[in-house]
VOPAGU-2260 file (C-alpha; in pm, 1 decimal, decimal comma):
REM VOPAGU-2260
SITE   aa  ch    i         X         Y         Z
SITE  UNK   A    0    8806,5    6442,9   18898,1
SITE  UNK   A    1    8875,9    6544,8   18530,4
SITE  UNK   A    2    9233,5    6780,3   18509,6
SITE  UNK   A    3    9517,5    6799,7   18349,5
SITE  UNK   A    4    9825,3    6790,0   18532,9
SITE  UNK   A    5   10211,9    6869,2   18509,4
SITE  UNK   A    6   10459,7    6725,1   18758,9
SITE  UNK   A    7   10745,8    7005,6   18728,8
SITE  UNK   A    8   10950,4    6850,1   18977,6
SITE  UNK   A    9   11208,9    7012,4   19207,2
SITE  UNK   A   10   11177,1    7370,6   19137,3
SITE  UNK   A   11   11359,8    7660,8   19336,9
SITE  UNK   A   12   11213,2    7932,3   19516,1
SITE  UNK   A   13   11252,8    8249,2   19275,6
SITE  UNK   A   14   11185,2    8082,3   18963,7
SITE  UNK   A   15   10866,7    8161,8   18715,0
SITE  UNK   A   16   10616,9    7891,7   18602,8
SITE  UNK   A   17   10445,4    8007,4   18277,0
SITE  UNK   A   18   10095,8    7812,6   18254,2
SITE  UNK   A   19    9951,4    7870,6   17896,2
SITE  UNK   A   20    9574,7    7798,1   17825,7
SITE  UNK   A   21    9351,3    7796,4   17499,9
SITE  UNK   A   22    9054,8    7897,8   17716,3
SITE  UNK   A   23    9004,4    8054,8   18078,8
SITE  UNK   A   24    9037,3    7763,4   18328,6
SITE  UNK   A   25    9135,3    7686,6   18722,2
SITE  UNK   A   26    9493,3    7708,4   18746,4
SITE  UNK   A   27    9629,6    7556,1   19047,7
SITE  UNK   A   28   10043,2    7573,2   19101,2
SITE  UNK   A   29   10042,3    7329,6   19444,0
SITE  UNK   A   30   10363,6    7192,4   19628,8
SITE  UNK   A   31   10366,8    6813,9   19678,4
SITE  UNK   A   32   10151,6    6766,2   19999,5
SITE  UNK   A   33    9912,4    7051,3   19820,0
SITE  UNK   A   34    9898,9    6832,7   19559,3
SITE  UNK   A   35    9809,7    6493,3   19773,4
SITE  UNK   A   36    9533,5    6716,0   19999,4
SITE  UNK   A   37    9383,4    6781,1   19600,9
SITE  UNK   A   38    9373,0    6417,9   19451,0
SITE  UNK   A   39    9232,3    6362,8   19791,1
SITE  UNK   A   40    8974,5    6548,4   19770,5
SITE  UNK   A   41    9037,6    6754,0   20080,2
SITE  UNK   A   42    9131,3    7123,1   20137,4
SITE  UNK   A   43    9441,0    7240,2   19986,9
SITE  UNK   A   44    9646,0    7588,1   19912,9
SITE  UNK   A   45    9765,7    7686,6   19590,9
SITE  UNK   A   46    9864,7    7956,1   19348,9
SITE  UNK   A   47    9621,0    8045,5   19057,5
SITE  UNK   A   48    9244,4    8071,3   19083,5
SITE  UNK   A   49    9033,5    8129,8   18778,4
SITE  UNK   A   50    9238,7    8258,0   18484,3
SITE  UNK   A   51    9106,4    8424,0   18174,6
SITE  UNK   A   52    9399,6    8472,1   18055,6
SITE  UNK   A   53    9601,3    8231,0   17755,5
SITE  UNK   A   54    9923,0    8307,3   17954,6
SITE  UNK   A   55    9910,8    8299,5   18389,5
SITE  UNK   A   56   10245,6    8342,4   18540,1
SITE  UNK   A   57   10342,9    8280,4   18921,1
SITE  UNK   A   58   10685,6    8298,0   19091,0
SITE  UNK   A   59   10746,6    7996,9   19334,6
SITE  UNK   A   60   10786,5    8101,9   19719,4
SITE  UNK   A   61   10993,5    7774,8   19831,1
SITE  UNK   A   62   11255,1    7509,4   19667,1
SITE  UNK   A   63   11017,2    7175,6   19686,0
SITE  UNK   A   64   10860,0    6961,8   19465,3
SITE  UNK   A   65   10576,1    7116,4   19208,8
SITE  UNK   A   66   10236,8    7073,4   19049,0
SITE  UNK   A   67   10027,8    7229,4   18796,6
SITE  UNK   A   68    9681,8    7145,9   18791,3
SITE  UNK   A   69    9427,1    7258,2   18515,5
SITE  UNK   A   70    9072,8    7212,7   18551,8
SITE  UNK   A   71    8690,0    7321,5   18434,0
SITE  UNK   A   72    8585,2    7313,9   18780,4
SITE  UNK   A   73    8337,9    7053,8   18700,8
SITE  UNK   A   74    8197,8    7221,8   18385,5
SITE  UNK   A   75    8169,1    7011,9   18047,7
SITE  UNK   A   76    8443,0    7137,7   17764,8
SITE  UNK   A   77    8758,8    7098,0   17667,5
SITE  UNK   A   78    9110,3    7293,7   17693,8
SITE  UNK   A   79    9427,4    7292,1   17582,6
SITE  UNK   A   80    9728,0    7371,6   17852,7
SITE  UNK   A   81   10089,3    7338,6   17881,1
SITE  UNK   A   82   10289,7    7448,1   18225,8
SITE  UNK   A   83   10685,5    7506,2   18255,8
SITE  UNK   A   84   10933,8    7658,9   18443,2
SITE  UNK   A   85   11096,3    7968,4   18240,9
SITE  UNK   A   86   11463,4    7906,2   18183,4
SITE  UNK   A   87   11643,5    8201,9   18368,6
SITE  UNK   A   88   11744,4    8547,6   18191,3
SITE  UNK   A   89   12053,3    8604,2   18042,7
């Protein structure tokens, strides 16, 4: 499998993670065993789907451990991606 992926670590329910793209893309936001099931191979849940847009932002449902994953879904090409958590407002 060809992705690009972003360990964000321990992240609390609540917060925001801001993926940014330079084209549309598979966006999945996965919690650690998520994550395993994907490298895997086998099923797995996630936030995201296909995302035209250069910004995607999800809120996280549970404090655990979190993943990013940005993909073609098996199509040739190239994309640029970052994923954080946004800081909280002041």
């Amino acid at each position: 499998m060809n992705f690009q992926e972003y360990d964000l670590g321990l992240v609390p329910s609540g917060k925001t993670v801001e993926v940014k793209l330079s084209n549309s893309a598979i966006v999945r936001i996965m919690n650690k065993a998520n994550y395993i099931e994907y490298s895997l191979g086998y099923d797995h849940q996630f936030i995201g789907g296909y995302i035209k847009d250069s910004v995607y932002r999800a809120v996280i449902p549970n404090t655990e451990h979190w993943f990013v994953v940005v993909d073609l879904g098996g199509y040739c090409g190239n994309i640029i991606s970052s994923a954080r958590v946004l800081p909280d407002a002041d």
